[in-house]
C-alpha positions as CSV (number, residue, x, y, z in Angstrom):
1,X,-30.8,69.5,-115.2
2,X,-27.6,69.7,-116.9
3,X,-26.0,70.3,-113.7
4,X,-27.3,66.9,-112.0
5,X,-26.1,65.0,-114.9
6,X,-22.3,65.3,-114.5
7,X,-22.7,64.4,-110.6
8,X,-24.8,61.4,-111.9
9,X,-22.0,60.8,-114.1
10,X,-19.2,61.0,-111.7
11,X,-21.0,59.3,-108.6
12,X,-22.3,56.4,-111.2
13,X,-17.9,56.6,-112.0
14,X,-17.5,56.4,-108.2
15,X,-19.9,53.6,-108.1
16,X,-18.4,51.8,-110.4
17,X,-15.0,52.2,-109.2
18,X,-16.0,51.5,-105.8
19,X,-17.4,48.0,-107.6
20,X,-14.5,47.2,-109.4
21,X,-12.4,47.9,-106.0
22,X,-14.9,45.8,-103.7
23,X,-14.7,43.1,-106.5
24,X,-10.4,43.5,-106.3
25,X,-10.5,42.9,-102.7
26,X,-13.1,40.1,-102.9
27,X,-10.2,38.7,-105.8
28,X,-7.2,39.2,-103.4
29,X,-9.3,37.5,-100.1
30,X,-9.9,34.7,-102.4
31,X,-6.2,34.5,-103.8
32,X,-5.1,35.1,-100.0
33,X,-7.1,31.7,-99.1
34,X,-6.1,29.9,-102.5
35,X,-2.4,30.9,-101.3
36,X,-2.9,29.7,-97.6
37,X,-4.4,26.2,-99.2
38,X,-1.4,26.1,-101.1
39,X,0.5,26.5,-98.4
40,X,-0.7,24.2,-96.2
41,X,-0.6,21.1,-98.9
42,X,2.7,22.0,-99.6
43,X,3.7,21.7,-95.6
44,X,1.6,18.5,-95.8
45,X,3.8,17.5,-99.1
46,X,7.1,18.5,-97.4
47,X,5.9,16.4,-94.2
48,X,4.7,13.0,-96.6
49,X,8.7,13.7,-98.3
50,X,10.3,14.0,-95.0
51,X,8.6,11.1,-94.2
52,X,8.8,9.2,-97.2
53,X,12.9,10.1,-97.1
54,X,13.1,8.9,-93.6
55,X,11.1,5.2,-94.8
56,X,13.5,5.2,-97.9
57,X,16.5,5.2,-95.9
58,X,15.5,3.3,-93.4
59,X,14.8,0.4,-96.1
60,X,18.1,1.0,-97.6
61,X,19.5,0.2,-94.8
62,X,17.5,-3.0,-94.3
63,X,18.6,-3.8,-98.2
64,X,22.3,-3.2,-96.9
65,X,22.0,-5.7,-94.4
66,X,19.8,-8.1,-95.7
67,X,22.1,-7.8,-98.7
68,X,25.3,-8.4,-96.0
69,X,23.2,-11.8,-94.8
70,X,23.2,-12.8,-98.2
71,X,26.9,-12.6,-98.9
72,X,27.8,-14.1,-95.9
73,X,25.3,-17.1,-96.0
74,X,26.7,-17.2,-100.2
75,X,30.2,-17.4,-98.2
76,X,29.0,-20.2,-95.7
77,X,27.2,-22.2,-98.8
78,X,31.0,-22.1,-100.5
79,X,32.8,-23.3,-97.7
80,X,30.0,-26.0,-97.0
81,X,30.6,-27.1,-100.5
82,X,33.9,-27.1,-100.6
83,X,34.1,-29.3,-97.0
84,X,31.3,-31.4,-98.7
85,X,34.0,-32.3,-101.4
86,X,36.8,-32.7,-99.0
87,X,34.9,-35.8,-97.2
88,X,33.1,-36.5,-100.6
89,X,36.9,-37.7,-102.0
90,X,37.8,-38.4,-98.0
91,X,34.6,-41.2,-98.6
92,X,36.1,-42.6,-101.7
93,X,39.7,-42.6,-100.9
94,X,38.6,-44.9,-97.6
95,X,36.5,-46.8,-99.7
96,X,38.7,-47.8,-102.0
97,X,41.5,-48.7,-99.7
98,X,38.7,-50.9,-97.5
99,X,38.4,-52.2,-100.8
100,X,41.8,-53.2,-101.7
101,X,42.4,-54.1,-98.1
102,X,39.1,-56.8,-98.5
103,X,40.9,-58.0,-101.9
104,X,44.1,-58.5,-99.6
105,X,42.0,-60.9,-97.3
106,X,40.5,-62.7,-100.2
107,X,43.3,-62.8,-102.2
108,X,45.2,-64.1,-98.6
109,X,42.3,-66.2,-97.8
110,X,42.5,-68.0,-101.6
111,X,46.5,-68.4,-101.4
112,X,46.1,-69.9,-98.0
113,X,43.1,-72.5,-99.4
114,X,45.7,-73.1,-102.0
115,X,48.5,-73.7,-99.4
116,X,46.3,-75.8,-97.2
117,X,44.8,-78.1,-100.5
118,X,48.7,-78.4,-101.4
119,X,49.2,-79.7,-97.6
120,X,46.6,-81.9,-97.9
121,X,47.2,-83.3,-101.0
122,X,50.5,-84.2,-99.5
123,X,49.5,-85.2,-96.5
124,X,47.5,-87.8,-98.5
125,X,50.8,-88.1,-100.7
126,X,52.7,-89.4,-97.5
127,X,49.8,-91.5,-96.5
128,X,49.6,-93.3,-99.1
129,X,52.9,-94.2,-99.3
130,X,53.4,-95.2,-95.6
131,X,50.3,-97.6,-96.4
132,X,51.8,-98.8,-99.3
């Protein structure tokens, strides 16, 4: 008996390395498959980035020109403004000289009343003295 036991011994050692190396390579195929999961999402990430870089540039550059619209229209607004003032004061500046140039025809218009009651009044002057 005492022979049997130590090749007991050493094939229940076999056995159990034999376990411990099946259960190593079972561990290394499953770290082999995490690893090529891994992989893949991080191609997947590095395709979303690419693409998210190519979408983030491509929206700068639509910022870049909207933001060129705005300066321009902001320059156009100015200039509008500025050429709304210019016939703002034109506007007044003709309105008061049509204004003085009506107070020229009324005060006109009043001097020649006056001239023409003066006439008048010596018209009836004469008049009455020729009847007299």
């Amino acid at each position: 008996m005492a022979p049997s036991v130590p090749r007991t011994r050493a094939a229940a050692a076999l056995r159990m390395k034999q376990i411990a190396l099946d259960n190593q390579d079972h561990t290394i195929r499953r770290l082999r498959a995490q690893l090529a999961t891994e992989r893949r999402g991080l191609t997947a990430t590095r395709k979303e980035l690419k693409e998210t870089q190519v979408a983030l540039e491509a929206s700068h550059k639509v910022i870049a020109g909207l933001t060129e619209i705005g300066l321009s229209m902001s320059k156009k607004i100015e200039k509008m403004k500025v050429k709304k003032q210019l016939v703002k004061e034109n506007h007044v500046e003709c309105h008061q000289k049509f204004q003085a140039r009506i107070h020229e025809a009324e005060d006109s218009m009043q001097a020649q009343h006056l001239l023409i009651e003066a006439l008048v009044d010596e018209k009836d002057s004469l008049l009455q003295t020729i009847h007299n």
